[in-house]
C-alpha positions in Angstrom: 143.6 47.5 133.1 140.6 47.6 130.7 137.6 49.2 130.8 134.1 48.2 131.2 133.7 48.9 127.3 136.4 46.8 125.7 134.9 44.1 128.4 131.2 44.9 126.9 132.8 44.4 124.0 134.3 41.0 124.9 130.6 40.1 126.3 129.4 41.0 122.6 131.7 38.7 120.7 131.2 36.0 123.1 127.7 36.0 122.7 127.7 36.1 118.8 130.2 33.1 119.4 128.0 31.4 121.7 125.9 28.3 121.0 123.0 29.8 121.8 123.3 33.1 119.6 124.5 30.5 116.5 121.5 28.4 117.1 119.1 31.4 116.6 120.8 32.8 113.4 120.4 29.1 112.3 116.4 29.0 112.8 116.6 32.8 111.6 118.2 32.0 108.4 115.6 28.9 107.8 112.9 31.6 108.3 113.9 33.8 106.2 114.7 31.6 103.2 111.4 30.5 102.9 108.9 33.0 101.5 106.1 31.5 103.4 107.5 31.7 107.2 108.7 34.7 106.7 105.9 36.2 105.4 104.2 35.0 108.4 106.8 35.6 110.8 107.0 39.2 109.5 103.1 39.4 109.9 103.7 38.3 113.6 106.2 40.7 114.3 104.5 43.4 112.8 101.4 42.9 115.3 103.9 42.7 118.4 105.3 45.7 117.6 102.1 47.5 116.7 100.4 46.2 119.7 104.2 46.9 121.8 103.7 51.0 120.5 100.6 51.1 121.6 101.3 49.8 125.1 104.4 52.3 125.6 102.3 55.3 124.4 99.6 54.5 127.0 96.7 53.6 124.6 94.2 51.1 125.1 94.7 47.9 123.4 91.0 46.4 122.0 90.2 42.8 122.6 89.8 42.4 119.0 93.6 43.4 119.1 94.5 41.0 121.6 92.5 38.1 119.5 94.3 38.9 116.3 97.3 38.8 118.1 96.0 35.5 119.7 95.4 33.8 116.5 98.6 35.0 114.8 100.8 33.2 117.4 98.5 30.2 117.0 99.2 29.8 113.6 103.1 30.9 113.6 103.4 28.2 116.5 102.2 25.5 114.3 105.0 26.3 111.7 107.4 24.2 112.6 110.3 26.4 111.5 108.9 29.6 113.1 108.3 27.4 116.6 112.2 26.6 116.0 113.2 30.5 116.1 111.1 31.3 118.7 112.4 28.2 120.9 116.1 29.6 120.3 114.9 33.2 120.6 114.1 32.1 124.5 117.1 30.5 125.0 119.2 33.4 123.9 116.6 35.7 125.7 117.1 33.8 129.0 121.2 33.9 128.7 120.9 37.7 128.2 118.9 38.0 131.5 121.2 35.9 133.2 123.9 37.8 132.2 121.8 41.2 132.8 121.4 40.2 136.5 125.4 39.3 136.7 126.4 42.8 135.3 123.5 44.6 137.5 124.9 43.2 141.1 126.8 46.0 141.7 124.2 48.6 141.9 121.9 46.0 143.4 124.6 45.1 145.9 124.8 49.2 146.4 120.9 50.3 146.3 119.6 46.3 147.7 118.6 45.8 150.9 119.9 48.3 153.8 122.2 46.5 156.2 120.1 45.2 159.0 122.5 46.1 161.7 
C-alpha cells in the first residue's frame, strides 16, 4: 500500500499536468517575456507582498498604502496579459482549495460537529 507521500506526490504531478496549472504557466510565460508586464507585474507583486508582511507582523497598514495598492491593481488589470495570469491564477487557486477541502475531511470529519445523539 502507499503512503500518503507518494500519493501527495501523485496530487503534485497531476496538478502540473492539469489544464489548469498549464494554462497559468502559459499566461506566466507571456508575462514574463515582455519587459513591460513584467515590470509591472513584478511592481504588483512587490506591494502585495510588502503590504502581506506587514499584515502578518501586526503593523498597521496606512490608507495611502492601501491606495497605492488600489491603483496598482487598476492599472495591471487593464493589461490585458497581466488580467490573463491573474484570471488562470484563480482558477488554479480555486482547484487547490477544492482539493484542500477533499484532503482536510478527515480531521473535519474527526474534530466537525459532535454527534448529536
Amino acid at each position: 500500500m502507499a503512503n500518503m507521500y507518494d500519493h501527495a506526490y501523485d496530487l503534485e504531478k497531476a496538478i502540473r499536468e492539469s489544464e489548469e496549472f498549464k494554462g497559468l504557466k502559459a499566461a506566466y510565460d507571456t508575462v514574463m517575456n515582455d519587459s513591460s508586464s513584467k515590470q509591472m507585474f513584478e511592481n504588483f507583486r512587490n506591494i502585495q507582498l510588502e503590504l502581506q508582511q506587514k499584515q502578518m507582523q501586526g503593523q498597521e497598514i496606512t490608507e495611502e498604502e492601501v491606495q497605492k495598492a488600489q491603483s496598482v491593481v487598476q492599472v495591471v488589470q487593464q493589461n490585458e496579459e497581466i488580467a490573463k495570469l491573474m484570471e488562470q491564477e484563480q482558477r488554479l487557486n480555486v482547484a487547490i482549495n477544492d482539493i484542500s477541502r477533499i484532503i482536510t475531511k478527515p480531521l473535519e470529519e474527526l474534530y466537525g460537529q459532535p454527534d448529536m445523539q
